[in-house]
Structures are given as C-alpha cells and as structure tokens.
C-alpha positions as CSV (number, residue, x, y, z in Angstrom):
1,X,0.0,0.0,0.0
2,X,1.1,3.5,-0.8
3,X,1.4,5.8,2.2
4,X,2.3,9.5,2.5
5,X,6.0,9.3,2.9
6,X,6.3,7.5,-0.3
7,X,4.6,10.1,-2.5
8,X,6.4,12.4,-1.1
9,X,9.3,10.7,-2.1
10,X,8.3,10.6,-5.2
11,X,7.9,14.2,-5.1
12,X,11.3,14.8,-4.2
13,X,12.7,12.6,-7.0
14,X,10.6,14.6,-9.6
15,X,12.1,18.0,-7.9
16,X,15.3,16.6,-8.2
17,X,15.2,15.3,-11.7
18,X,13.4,18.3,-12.5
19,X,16.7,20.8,-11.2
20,X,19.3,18.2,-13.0
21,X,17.8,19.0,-16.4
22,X,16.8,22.8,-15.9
23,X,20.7,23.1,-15.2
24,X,21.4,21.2,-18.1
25,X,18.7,23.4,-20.1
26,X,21.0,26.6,-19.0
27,X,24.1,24.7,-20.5
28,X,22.6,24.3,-23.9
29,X,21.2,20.8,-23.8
30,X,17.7,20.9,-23.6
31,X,16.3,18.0,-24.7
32,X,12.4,19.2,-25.4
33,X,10.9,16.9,-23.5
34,X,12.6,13.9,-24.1
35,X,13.7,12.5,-20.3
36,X,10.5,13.6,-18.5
37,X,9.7,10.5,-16.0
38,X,6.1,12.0,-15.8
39,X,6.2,11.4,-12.2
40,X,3.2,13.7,-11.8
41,X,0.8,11.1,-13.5
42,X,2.0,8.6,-11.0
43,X,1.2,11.4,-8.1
44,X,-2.2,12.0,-9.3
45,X,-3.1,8.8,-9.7
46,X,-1.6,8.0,-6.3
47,X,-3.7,10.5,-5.0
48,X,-6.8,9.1,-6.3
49,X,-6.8,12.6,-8.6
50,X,-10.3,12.5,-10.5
51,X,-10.0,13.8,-14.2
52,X,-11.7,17.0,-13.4
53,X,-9.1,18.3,-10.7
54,X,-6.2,17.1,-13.0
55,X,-5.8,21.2,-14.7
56,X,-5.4,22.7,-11.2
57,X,-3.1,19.6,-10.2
58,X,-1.2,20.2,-13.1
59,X,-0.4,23.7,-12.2
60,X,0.0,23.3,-8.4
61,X,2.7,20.3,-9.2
62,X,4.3,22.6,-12.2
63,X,4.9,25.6,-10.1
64,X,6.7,23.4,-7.6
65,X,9.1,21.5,-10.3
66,X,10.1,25.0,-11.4
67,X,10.7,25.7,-7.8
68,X,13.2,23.2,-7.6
69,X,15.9,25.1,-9.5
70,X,16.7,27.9,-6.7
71,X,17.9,25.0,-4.3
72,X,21.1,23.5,-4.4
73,X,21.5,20.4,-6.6
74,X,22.9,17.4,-3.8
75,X,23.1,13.7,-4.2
76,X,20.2,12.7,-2.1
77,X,18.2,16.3,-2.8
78,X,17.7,17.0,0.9
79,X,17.2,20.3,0.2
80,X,14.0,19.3,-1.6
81,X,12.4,17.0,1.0
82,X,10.6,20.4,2.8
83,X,9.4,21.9,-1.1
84,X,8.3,17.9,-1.9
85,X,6.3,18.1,1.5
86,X,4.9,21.4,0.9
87,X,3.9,20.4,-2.4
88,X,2.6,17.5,-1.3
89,X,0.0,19.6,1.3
90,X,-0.4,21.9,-1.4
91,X,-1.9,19.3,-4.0
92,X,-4.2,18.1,-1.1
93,X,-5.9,21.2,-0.5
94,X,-6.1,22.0,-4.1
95,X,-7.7,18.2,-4.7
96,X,-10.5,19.2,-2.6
97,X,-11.0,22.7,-3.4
C-alpha cells in the first residue's frame, strides 16, 4: 500500500530530476521533453486525482518543479524533501477545493 511518505518521495525525486535538467537546459542541452519521467501522472493517480481536478493539479505540481531550480542540486536532494512536502500539502488542499 502506498502511504504519504512514499509520495512524497516521489515528489522529491521529480524536484530533483526536475533541477538536474533545468541546469542542463542553462548549458545548452535541452532535450524538449525527451527525459520527463512523468512522475506527476504517477502522483495524481496516487492521490486518487479525479480527471476533473487534473488542470489545477497540473499547475500546483508545475509551479513546484520549477521551484526546484533555486535549491542546491545534492546527491540525495535534501534540500527538496521540505518543497516535496509542501507540495505535497499543497496538492491536497487544491484536490478538494
């Protein structure tokens, strides 16, 4: 069973993959798309997101994956557990309002 902590995780992960190809966008090599995981699909439907809600998901998640890129870029992507969290909360109230 999926609990909490593991989307959460996933969260993070997302953040993190999210920074490692914004820097890699600033360097030139953007690849348009090409090496998204698509974690947030996996979130929403985690999250039991009905299709309706999916738009202001969307937007909620987006806004925190371009977050990501003012914290440093570490191996484990500590720094991103507290914005994966807050995103997390985030996504909850936005799924019921």
């Amino acid at each position: 069973m999926i609990d909490k902590s593991q989307i959460i995780h996933l969260i993070q992960q997302d953040l993190k993959h999210s920074q490692l190809t914004e820097s890699l966008r600033n360097l030139g090599l953007d690849d348009g798309g090409l090496y998204s995981l698509d974690l947030m699909s996996l979130v929403a439907q985690l999250m039991q997101v009905p299709p309706e809600q999916m738009e202001n998901f969307a937007e909620i998640y987006g806004s925190y994956l371009d977050k990501a890129a003012k914290y440093p870029v570490t191996y484990l992507g500590e720094h991103l557990l507290p914005v994966a969290e807050a995103c997390y909360h985030r996504l909850l109230g936005g799924k019921d309002g």
